[in-house]
N, C-alpha and C positions, 0 to 999 in steps of 0.2 A: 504494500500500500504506500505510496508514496504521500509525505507530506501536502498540506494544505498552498504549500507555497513554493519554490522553484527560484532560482538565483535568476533565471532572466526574464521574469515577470517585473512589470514598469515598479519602480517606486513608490507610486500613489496608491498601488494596490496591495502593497506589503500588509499584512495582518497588526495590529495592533499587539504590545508586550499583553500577555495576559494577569495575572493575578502572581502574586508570592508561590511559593511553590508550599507552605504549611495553609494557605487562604485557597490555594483551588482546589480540583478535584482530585490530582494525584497527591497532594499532600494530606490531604483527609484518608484517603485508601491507605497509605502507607501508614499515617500515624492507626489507624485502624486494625490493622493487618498486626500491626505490633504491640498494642492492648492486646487481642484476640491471644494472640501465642502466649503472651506473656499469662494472663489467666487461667490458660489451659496447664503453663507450668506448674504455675500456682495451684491448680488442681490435682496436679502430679506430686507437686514435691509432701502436700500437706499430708497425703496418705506412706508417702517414702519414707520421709521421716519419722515418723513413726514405729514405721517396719524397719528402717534403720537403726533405732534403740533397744528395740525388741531384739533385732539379731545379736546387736552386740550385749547386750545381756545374757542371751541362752547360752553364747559362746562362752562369756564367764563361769556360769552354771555345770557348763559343761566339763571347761578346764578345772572346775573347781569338784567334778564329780571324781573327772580321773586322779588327781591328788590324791583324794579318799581313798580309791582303789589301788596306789600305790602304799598309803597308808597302811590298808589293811593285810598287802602283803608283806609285811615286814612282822618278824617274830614278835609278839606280847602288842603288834597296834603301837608301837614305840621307833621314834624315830629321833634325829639328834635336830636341837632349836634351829642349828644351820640351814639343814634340810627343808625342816616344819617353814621356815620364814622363805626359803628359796620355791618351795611348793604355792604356798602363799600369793608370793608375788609373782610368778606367772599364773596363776590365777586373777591376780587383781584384786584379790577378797582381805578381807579382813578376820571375818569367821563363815566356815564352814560348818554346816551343822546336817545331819542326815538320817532322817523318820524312816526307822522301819518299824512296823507294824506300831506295839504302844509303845515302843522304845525309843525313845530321841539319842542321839548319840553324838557329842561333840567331836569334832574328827581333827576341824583344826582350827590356832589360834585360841584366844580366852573371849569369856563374855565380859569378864570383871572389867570395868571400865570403861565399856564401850557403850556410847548411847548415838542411836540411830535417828534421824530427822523427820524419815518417812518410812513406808512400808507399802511392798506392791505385793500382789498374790497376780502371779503372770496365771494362773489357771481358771481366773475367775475376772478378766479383762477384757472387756469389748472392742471391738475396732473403736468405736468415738472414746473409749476410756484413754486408751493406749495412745488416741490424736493427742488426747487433752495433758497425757502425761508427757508425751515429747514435748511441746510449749510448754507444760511446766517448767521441765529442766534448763530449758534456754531462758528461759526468764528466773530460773531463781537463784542462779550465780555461782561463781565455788565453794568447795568445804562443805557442801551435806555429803552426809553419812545416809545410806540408804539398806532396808533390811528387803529382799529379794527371796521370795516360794516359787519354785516350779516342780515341774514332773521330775520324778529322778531319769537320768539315762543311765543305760544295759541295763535295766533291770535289777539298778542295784538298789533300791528301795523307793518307798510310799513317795516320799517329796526331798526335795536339797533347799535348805533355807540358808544364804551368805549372806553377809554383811559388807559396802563396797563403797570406796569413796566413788562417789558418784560426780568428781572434777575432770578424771579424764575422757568420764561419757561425754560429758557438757561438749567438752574440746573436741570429741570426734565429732558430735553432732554440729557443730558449729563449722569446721573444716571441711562436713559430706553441703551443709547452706550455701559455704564461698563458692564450693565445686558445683553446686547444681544451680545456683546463679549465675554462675560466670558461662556456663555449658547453655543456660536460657537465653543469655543474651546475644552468645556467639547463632546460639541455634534460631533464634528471635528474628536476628537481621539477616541471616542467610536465608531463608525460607519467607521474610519479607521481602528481600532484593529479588529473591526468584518470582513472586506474585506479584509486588509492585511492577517487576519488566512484563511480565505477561497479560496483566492486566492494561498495562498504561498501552501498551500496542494492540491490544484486542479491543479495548473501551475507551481509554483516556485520548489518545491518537485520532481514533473516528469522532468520537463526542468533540474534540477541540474544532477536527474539519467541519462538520456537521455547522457546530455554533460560528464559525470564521465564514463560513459560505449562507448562515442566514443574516449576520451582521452586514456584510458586504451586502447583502442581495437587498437590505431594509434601506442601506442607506443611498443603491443606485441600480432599482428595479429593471430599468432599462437597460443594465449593460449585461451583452450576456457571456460576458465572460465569470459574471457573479453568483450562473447556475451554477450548480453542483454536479460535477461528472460520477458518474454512477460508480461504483469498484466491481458489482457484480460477485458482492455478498449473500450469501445466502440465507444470514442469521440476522435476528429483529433490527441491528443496527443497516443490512444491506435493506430492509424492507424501509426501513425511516430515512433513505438515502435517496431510494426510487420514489416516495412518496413525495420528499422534498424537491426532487426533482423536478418532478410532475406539478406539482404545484406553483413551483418557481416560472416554470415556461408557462401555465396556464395562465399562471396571473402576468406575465413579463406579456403576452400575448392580449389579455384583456386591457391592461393598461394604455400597451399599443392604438389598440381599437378604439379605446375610450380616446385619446390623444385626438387620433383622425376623426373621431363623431364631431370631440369637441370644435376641433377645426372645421370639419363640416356647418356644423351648427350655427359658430360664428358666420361662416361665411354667408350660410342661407338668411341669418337672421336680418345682415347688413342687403342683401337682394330683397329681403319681402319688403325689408322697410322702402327702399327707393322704387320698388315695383308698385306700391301702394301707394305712395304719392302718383305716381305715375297714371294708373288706374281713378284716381277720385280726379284728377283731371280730364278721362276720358269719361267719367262719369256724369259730369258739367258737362261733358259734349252731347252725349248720348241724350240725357235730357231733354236739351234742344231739340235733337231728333225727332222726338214725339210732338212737337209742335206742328211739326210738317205735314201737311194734306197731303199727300203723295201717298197712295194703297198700298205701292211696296214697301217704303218709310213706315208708312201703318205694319204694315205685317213682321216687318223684320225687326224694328228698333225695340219692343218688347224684348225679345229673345236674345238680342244685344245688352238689352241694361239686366236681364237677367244675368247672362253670362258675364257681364262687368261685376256687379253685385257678389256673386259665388266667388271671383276670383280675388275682387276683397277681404270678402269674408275667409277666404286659404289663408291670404298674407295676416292676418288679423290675429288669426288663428296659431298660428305657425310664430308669431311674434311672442303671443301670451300663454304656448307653452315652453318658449325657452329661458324664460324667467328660471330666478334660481327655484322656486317652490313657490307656493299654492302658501296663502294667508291661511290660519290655524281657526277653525270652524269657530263661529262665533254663535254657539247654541240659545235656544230659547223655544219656548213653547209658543204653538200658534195651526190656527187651523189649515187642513191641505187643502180643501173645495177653493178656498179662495186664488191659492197659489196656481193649482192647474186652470183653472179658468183666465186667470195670467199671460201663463204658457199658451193657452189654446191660443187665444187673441194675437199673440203676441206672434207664436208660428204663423195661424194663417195671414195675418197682413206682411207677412213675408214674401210670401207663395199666391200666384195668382190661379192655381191650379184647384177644382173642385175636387178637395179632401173632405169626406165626413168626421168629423169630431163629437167622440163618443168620452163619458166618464163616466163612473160609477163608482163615487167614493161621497161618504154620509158626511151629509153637513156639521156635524159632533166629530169627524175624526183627527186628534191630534195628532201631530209632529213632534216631538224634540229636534232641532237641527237649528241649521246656518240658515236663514232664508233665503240669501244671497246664492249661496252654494248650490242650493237645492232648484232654485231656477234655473242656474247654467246646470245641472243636470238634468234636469225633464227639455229643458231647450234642447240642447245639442243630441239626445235622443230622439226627440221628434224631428226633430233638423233630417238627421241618419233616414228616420220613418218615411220622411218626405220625399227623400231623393232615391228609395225604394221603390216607391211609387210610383211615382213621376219617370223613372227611368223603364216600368216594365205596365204599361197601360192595358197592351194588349193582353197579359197574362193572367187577366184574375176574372171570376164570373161575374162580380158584382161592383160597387162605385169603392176607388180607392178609400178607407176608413184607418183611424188609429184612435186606438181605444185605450185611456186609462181608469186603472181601478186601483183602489188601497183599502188597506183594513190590519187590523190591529191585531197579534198573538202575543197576549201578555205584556212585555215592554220592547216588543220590537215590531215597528210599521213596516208592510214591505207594498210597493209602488208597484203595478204591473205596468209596463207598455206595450202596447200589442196594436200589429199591422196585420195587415190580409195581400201585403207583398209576395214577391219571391221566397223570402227566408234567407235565411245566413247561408250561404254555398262553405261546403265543408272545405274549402281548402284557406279559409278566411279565421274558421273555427280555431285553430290552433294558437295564432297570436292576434286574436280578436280584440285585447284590452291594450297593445302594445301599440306605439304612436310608430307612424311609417310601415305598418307591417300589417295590421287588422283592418284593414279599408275592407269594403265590402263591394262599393262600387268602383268603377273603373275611372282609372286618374285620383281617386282620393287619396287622402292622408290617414284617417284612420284617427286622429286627434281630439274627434268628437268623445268617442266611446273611452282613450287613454283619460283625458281631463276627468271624466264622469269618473272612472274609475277610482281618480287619485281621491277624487274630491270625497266619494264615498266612505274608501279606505281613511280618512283620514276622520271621519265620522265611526270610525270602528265596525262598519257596513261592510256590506258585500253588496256586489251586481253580477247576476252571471244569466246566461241564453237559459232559458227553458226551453226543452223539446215539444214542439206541436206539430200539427197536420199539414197547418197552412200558417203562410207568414212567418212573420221574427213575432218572440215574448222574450222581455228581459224583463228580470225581477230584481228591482233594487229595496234591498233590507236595511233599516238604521234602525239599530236599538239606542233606547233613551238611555240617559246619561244616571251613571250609579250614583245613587243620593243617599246620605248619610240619616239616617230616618232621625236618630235624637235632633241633630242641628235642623232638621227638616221642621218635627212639633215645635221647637223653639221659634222658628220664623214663623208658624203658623200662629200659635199663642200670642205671642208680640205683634 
């Protein structure tokens, strides 16, 4: 796997120094790695030592049995003080003492004078006895005197009870502590070094690339030298690689796009405006037109200032939705009959064309909403309704009609519109609410039904096609706005 970076990559694109090596991620892992081991020694040594005291004790026991049994070889159990003190101290003991049956039997050494600190019975010991007594002896320092039971060995009686300066145990057990701390640390960091390299190249390495190709890539989307080239990992860091990848080019690609709409956009915004001047001058012309006696004048110049009219209304259109966003709905209760009746008026002195207008919504039915918003949404749907119409004359059995209805489930009003047109053509259905893409008729924009939609949505509403027989139905839903019932009686009471 090669590094995040390469000596002949430019200078601007060098990675930034990362973090301390104990403050990043390899430093954490390592110091980690070496708690871990260290613990586990600890786990280790607590039970050793222990069984380290123990052995060296049986061993005294032991050396202290055979004495005995050389003792006992010896004519009359008599032997000369040299010997008795040379037996002794390779023992380690101080008195040897050895139970058979009800007999106790001093073998070696005196009792007279001798007083002992503590007393173990190794036969009657538990592993956590036998912990607590190795800490003992390391904490309790030198010069006790300790009195020690165990099983006899060969079978030469019931138990061996000695007596034993218990200062050179301390010192063994203190010398096996240096030896298996100093063996933790060596063993610590060599088995750290070996997991810190393994891991820093397996995780720390890809994790650094990873984080160095999304920092470059946040701070200059566009270059694409800032994706991430793939290694063709097979394990969750090659799948976070391919992922990021994929991502990186998806979004370096929408960005792109967005760039060129936005250039678009400006551009078209500065043509509709100077086209629109343009047009309301032709508009003043067209005017005149109609003053003219002239049959052809008569028959044509309608169909002129219509088609002047519509291509204002594009540019008009086309201006006010490239604004940055849509004003934030300014709700309030108020009845619907009045508002479509509005709308009705308001379409047909648009349209010189005989459309029937139909409604059927109860004089009681409320709204919550924008009043504003909610006319340019039934307008520019009926707008849509119109030019359905109007464009397919010959295709319907009866006189073109658009029909609204409303009514109330619970706290949400939903609006129907409904034509006895064509219908939405399914290849229109897919980005029907989407501006430049959802037109329905031929040469539109499709702007009507995006604006309605925004305006909706931003009412917490929905608008979407219902399926009928005949014609277009859309249903626009706006639930009433959630009210705090307590601050609600309070304004009511007041």
């Amino acid at each position: 796997m090669s590094d995040p970076i390469s000596d002949d990559q430019p200078a601007e694109i060098q990675a930034p120094q990362g973090p301390g090596l104990f403050r990043g991620l390899s430093g954490k892992v390592l110091t980690l790695i070496i708690l871990f081991i260290m613990l586990g020694e600890v786990l280790i040594y607590v039970p050793s030592i222990a069984n380290f005291r123990i052995n060296w004790i049986k061993q005294r026991t032991e050396a202290a049995q055979i004495a005995s049994l050389v003792l006992e070889a010896t004519p009359d159990d008599m032997v000369s003080e040299e010997l008795e003190g040379e037996l002794l101290r390779n023992a380690n003991a101080l008195v040897v003492t050895l139970q058979r049956g009800e007999a106790r039997h001093l073998m070696l050494g005196q009792t007279k004078g001798v007083t002992t600190d503590r007393q173990f019975d190794l036969r009657e010991r538990s592993m956590m006895m036998t912990i607590f007594d190795a800490f003992e002896v390391l904490a309790a320092g030198d010069g006790r005197v300790i009195r020690v039971i165990d099983e006899a060995h060969h079978e030469a009686g019931d138990f061996i009870d000695i007596v034993i300066d218990e200062t050179p145990l301390r010192a063994a057990m203190i010398g096996y502590s240096i030896n298996i701390l100093a063996l933790s640390i060596i063993l610590s960091v060599l088995v750290a070094a070996l997991i810190y390299l393994s891991l820093h190249r397996l995780l720390v390495r890809p994790m650094r690339r990873i984080t160095w190709h999304m920092e470059r890539f946040s701070s200059n989307p566009e270059d694409a030298r800032n994706v991430i080239a793939v290694t063709g990992r097979r394990d969750e860091l090659g799948t976070a690689e391919r992922q990021l990848a994929l991502m990186q080019t998806e979004l370096a690609d929408m960005l792109h796009q967005k760039n060129h709409l936005a250039a678009l956009g400006l551009a078209v915004s500065k043509i509709s405006h100077d086209l629109r001047n343009m047009l309301s001058s032709m508009q003043l012309i067209s005017d005149r037109l109609g003053t003219v006696q002239d049959p052809t004048v008569q028959r044509l110049a309608p169909k002129l200032v219509a088609s002047i009219d519509r291509a204002i209304d594009f540019c008009a259109h086309t201006l006010k939705y490239g604004r940055a966003r849509e004003a934030p709905p300014r709700r309030e209760l108020f009845k619907l009959a009045p508002l479509i009746a509005e709308v009705f008026d308001t379409s047909a002195a648009r349209t010189g064309h005989g459309i029937l207008w139909r409604s059927d919504i109860s004089d009681d039915l409320v709204i919550d909403a924008d009043r504003e918003h909610m006319f340019r949404i039934l307008t520019n749907m009926c707008r849509n309704a119109i030019q359905a119409l109007v464009g397919h004359q010959d295709e319907r059995p009866g006189p073109a009609t658009i029909q609204l209805n409303g009514w109330r489930e619970g706290a949400v009003v939903t609006i129907e519109v409904r034509d006895n047109g064509p219908g939405v053509p399914a290849r229109a259905r897919e980005n029907l609410f989407q501006a430049f893409k959802g037109s329905v008729t031929p040469g539109g924009t499709g702007l009507g039904l995006a604006i309605s939609s925004e305006l909706v949505r931003a009412h917490g509403g929905e608008i979407k096609l219902v399926e009928t027989d005949t014609g277009a139905c859309f249903w626009i839903s706006v639930p009433d706005r959630v009210t705090d019932l307590t601050q609600r009686r309070a304004e009511t009471s007041a």
